[in-house]
C-alpha positions as a Markdown table, in Angstrom:
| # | Residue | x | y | z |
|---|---|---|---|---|
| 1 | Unk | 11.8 | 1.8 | -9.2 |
| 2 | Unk | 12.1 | 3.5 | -5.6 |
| 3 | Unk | 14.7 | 4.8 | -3.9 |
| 4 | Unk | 15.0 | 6.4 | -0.3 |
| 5 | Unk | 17.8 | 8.4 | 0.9 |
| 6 | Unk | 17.8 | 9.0 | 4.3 |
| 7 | Unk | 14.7 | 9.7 | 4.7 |
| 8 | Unk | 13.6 | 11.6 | 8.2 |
| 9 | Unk | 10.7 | 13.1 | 9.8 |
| 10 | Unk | 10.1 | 14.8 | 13.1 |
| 11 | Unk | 6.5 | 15.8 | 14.2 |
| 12 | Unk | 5.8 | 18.8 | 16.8 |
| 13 | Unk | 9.6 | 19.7 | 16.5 |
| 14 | Unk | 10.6 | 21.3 | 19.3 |
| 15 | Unk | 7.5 | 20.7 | 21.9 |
| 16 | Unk | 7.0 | 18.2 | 24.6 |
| 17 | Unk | 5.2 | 16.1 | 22.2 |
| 18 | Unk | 7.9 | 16.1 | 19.2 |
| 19 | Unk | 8.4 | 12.7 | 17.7 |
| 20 | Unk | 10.6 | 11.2 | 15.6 |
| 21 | Unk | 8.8 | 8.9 | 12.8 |
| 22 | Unk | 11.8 | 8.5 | 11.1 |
| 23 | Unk | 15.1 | 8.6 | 11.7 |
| 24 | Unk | 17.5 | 7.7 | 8.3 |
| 25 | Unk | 15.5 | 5.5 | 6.4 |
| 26 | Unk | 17.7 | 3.8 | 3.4 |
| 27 | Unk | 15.9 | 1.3 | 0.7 |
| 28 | Unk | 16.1 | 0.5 | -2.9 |
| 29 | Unk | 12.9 | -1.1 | -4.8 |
| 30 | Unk | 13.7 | -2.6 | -7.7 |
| 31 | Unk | 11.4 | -3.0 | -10.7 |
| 32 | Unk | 8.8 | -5.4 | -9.8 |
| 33 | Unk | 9.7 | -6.2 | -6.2 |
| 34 | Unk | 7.0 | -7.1 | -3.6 |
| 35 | Unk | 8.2 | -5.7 | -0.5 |
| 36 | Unk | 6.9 | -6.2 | 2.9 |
| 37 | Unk | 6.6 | -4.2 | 5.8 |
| 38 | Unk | 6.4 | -5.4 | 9.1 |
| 39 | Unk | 7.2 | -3.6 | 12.9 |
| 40 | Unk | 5.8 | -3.0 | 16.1 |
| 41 | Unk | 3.4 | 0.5 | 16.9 |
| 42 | Unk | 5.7 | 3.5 | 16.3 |
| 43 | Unk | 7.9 | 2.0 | 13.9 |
| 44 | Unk | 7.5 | 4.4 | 10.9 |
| 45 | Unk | 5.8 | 1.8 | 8.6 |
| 46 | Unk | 2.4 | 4.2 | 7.9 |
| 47 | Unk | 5.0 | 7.3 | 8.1 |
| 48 | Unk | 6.9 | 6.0 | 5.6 |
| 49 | Unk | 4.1 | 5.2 | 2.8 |
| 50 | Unk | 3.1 | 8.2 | 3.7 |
| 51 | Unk | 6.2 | 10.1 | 3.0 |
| 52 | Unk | 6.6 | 8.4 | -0.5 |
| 53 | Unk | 3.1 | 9.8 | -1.6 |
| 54 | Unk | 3.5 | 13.1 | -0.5 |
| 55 | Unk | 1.1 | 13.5 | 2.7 |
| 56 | Unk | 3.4 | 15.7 | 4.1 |
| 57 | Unk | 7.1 | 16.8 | 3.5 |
| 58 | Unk | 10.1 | 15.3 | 5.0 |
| 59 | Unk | 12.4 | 17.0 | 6.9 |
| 60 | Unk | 15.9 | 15.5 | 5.3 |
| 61 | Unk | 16.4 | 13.0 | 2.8 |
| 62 | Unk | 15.5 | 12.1 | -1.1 |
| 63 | Unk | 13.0 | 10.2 | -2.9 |
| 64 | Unk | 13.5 | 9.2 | -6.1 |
| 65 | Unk | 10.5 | 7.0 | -8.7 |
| 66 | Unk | 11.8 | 5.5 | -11.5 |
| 67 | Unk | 14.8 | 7.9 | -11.3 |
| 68 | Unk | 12.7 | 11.1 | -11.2 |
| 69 | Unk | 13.6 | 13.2 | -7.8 |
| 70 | Unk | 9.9 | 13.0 | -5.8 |
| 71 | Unk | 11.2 | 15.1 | -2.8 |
| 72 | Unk | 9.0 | 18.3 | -3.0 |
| 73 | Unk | 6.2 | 17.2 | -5.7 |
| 74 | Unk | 3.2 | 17.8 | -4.0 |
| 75 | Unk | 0.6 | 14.9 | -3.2 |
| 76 | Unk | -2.0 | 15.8 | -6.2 |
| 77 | Unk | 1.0 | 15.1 | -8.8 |
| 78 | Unk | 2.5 | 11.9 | -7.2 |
| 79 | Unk | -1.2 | 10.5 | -7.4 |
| 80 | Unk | -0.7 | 10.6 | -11.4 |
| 81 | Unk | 1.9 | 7.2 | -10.8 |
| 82 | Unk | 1.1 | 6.0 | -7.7 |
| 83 | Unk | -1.6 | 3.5 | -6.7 |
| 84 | Unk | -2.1 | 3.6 | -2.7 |
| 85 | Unk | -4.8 | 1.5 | -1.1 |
| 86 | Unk | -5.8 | 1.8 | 2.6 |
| 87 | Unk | -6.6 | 0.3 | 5.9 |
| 88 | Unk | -9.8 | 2.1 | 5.9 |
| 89 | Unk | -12.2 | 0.3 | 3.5 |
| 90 | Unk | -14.4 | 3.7 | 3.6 |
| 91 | Unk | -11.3 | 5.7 | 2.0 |
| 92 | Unk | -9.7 | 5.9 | -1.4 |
| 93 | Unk | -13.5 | 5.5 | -2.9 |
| 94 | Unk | -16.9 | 8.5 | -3.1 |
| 95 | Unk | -19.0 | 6.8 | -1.0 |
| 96 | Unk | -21.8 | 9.1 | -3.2 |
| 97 | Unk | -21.0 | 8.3 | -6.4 |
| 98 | Unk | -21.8 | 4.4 | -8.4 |
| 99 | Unk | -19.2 | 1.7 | -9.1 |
| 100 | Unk | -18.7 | 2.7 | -12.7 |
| 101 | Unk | -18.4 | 6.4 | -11.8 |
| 102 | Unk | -15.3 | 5.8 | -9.3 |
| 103 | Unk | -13.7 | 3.1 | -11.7 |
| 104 | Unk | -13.9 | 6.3 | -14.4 |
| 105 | Unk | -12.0 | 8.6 | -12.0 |
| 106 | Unk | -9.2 | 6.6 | -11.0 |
| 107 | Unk | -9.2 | 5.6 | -14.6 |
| 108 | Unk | -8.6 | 9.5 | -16.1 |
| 109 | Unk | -6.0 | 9.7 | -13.0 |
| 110 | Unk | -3.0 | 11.8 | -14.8 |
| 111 | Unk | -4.6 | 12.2 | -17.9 |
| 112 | Unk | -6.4 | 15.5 | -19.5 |
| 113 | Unk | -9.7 | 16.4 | -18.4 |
| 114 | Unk | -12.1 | 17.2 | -21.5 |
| 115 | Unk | -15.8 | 18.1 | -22.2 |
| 116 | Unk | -16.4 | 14.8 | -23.3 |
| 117 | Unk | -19.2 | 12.5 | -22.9 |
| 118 | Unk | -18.5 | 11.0 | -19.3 |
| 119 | Unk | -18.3 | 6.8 | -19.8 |
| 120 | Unk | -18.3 | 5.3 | -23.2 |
| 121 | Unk | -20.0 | 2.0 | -24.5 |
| 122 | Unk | -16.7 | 0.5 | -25.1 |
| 123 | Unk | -15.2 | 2.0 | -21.5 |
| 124 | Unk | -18.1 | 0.5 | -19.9 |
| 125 | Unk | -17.3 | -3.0 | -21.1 |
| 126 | Unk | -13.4 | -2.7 | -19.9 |
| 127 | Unk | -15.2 | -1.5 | -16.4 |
| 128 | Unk | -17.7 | -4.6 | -16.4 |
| 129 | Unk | -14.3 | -7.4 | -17.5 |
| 130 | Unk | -12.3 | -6.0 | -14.9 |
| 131 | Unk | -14.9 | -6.1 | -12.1 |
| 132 | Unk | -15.6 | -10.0 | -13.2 |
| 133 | Unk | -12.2 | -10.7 | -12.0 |
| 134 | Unk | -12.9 | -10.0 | -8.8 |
| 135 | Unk | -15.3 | -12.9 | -8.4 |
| 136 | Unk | -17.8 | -10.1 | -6.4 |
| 137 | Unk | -20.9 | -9.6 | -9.2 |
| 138 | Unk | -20.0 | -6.3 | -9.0 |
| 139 | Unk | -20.6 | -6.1 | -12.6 |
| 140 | Unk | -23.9 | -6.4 | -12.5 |
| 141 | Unk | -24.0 | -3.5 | -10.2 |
| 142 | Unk | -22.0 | -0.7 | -11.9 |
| 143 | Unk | -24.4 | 2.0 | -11.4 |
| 144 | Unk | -24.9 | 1.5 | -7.8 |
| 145 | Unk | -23.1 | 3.6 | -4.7 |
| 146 | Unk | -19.9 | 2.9 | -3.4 |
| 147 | Unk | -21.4 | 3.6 | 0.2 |
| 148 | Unk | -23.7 | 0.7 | -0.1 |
| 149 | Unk | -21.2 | -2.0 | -0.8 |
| 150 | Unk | -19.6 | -4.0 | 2.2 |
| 151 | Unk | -16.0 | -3.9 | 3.8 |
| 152 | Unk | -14.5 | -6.6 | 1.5 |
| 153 | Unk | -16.2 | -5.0 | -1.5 |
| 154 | Unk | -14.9 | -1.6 | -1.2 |
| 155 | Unk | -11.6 | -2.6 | -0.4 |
| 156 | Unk | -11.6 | -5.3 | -3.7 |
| 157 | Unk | -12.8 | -2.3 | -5.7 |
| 158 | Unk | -10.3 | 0.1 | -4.6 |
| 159 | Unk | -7.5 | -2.5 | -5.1 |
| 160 | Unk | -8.7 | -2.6 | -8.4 |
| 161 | Unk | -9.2 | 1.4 | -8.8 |
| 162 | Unk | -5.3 | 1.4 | -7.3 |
| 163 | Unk | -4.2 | -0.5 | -10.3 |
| 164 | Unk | -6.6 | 0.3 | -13.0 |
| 165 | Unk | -3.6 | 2.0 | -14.9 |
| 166 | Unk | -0.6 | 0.7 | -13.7 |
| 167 | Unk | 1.0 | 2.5 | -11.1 |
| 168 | Unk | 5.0 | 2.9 | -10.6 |
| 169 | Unk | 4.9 | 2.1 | -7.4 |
| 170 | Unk | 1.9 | 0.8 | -5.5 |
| 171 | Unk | 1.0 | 1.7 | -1.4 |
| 172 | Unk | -0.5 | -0.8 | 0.3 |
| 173 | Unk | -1.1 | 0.0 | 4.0 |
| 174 | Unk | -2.7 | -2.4 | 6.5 |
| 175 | Unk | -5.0 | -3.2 | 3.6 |
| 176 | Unk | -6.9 | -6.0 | 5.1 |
| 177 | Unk | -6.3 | -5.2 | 8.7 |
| 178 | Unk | -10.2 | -3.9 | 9.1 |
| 179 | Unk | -11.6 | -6.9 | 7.2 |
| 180 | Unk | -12.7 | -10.3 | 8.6 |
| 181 | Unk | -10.3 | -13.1 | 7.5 |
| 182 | Unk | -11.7 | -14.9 | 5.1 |
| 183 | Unk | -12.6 | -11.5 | 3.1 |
| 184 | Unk | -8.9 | -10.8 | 4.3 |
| 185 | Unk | -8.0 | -13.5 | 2.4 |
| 186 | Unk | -10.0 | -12.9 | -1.3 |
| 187 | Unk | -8.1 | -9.5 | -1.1 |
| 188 | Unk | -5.0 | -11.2 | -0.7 |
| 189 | Unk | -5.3 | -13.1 | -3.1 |
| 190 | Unk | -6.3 | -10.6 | -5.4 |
| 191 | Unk | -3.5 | -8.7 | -4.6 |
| 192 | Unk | -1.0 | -11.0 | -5.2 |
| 193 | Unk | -2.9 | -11.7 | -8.4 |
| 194 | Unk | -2.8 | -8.1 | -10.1 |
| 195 | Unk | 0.8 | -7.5 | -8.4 |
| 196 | Unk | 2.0 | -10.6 | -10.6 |
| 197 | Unk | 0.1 | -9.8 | -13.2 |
| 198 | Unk | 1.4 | -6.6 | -14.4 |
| 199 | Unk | 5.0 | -6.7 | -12.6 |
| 200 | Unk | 4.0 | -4.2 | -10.2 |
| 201 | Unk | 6.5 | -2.9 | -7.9 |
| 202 | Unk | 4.6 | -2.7 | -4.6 |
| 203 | Unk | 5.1 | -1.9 | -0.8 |
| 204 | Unk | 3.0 | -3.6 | 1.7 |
| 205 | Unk | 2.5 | -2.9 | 5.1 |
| 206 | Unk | 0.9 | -5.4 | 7.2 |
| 207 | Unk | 0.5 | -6.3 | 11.2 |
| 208 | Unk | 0.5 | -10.1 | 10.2 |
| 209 | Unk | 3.6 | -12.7 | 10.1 |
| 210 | Unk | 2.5 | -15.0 | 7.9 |
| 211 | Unk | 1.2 | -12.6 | 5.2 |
| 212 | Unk | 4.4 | -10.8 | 5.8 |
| 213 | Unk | 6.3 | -13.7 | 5.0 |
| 214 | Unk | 3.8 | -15.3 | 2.0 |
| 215 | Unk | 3.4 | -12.3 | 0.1 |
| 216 | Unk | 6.2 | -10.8 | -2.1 |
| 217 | Unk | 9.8 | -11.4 | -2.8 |
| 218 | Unk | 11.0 | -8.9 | 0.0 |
| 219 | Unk | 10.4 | -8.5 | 3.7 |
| 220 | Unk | 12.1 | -5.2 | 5.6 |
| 221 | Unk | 11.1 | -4.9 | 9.4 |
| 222 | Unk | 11.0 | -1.3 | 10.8 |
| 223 | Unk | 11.9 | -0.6 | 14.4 |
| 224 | Unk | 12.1 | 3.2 | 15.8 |
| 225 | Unk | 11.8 | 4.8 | 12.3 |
| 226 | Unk | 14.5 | 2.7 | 11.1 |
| 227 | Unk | 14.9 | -0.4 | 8.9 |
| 228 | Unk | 16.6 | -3.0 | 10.9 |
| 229 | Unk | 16.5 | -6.1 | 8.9 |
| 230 | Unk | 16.1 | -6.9 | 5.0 |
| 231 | Unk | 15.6 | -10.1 | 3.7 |
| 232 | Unk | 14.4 | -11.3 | 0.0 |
| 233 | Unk | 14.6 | -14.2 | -2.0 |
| 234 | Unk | 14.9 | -17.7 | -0.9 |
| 235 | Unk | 16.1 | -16.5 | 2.5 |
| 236 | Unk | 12.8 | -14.5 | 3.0 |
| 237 | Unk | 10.7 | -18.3 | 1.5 |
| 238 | Unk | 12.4 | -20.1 | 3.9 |
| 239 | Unk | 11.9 | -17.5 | 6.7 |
| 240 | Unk | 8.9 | -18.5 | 10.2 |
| 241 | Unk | 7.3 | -16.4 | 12.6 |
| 242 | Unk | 9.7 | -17.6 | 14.9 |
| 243 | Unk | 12.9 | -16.4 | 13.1 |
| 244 | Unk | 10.8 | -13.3 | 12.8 |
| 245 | Unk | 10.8 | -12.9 | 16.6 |
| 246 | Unk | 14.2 | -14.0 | 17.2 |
| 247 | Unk | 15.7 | -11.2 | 14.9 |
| 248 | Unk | 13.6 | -8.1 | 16.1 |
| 249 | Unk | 15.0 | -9.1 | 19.1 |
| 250 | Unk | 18.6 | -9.7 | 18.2 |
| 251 | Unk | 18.6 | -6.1 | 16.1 |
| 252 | Unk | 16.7 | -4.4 | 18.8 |
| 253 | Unk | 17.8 | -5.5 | 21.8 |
| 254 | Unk | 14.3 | -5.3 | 22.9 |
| 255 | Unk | 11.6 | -8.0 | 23.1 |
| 256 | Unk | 8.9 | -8.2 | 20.5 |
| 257 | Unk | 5.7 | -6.7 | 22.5 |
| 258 | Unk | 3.6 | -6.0 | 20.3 |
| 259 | Unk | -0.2 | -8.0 | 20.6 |
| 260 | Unk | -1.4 | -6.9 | 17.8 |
| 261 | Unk | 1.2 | -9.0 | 15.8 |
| 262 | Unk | 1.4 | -11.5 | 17.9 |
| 263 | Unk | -2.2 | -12.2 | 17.7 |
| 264 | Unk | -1.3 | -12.4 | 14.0 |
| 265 | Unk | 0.8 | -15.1 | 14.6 |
């Protein structure tokens, strides 16, 4: 469902600041693989998600969705088959506009606009089943704003808005990084739900071990804008934080340094 050729990307090329995010990067998603991210700050984990949608261009390389070449699509046309949520609980949702309202948007995403009436009876209904799900009583508040809603909330809703049609590939970055854990953990959970649900093929990047090592049926660790180590299957099950450690440093050569994830522990 994705595949990245050699994917690089150099910021402020050719200043005292220039950076390279990534430097080759190589992977093959197949359909319905759950693929996590994991690496220290720097790695090229957020550069990479954001290469596949179309943020900005890449400097070399090709990326390919469900065999169709992605390379130089811009952003707005990607959006039509990709579902992305982030770390920021405030983005990916109009803070102005009421629960039903945003749920219509990312609904119509890739389809033809019309002069239609905006949300129908029946629509409404789909809007109201779907927000049950979430276990939020959000459905008995479809009319009210986005903005007013908490954290875990927004982030729940936009997980939903992500997947509302099904996406071809869906972005997941740091998606429960800003939320406290047990909301952390409803979103999860959700997540896993929905990703099993419609065999999505997803990509998830996340500062914490465990989840890392939970979720999905794939784990890739990035190091210097490079993928360094690839696991799946009953390897990846069988797999601790420990043996985590243990490999960035074998692969590296470097010690794992990083507080953030080792607070994640």
């Amino acid at each position: 469902m994705l595949e990245a050729k050699n994917i690089k990307k150099t910021f402020n090329k050719g200043t005292v600041n220039e950076k390279q995010a990534l430097r080759g990067v190589n992977i093959v998603l197949n359909d319905g693989d759950f693929c996590t991210i994991i690496g220290g700050n720097g790695a090229g984990k957020s550069t990479f998600l954001n290469a596949i949608s179309g943020v900005w261009p890449v400097d070399e390389g090709q990326i390919l969705i469900d065999g169709k070449d992605i390379t130089r699509l811009p952003e707005y046309k990607r959006a039509a088959f990709l579902g992305r949520v982030f770390q920021d609980p405030m983005t990916g949702t109009a803070a102005t506009m009421g629960i039903e309202e945003n749920l219509a948007l990312a609904f119509r995403r890739g389809g033809r606009r019309t002069l239609r009436a905006g949300i129908t009876a029946k629509e409404r209904k789909f809007y109201e089943e779907q927000l049950s799900r979430l276990g939020l009583g959000l459905q008995t508040r479809m009319t009210s704003k986005v903005g007013l809603l908490s954290g875990g909330q927004r982030q729940a809703l936009t997980l939903l808005m992500s997947t509302l049609k099904k996406p071809k590939l869906l972005l997941l970055d740091e998606h429960t990084a800003a939320l406290d854990p047990k909301t952390a953990r409803k979103v999860l959970d959700l997540t896993n739900e929905i990703v099993q649900e419609q065999n999505l093929t997803a990509l998830m990047v996340t500062h914490n071990m465990k989840d890392a090592i939970q979720m999905g049926n794939r784990l890739i660790m990035m190091h210097e804008g490079v993928i360094i180590y690839d696991v799946a299957g009953e390897e990846k099950k069988n797999l601790t934080v420990d043996d985590l450690l243990r490999k960035f440093e074998e692969v590296s050569g470097e010690e794992f340094a990083n507080d953030r994830m080792m607070l994640a522990r």
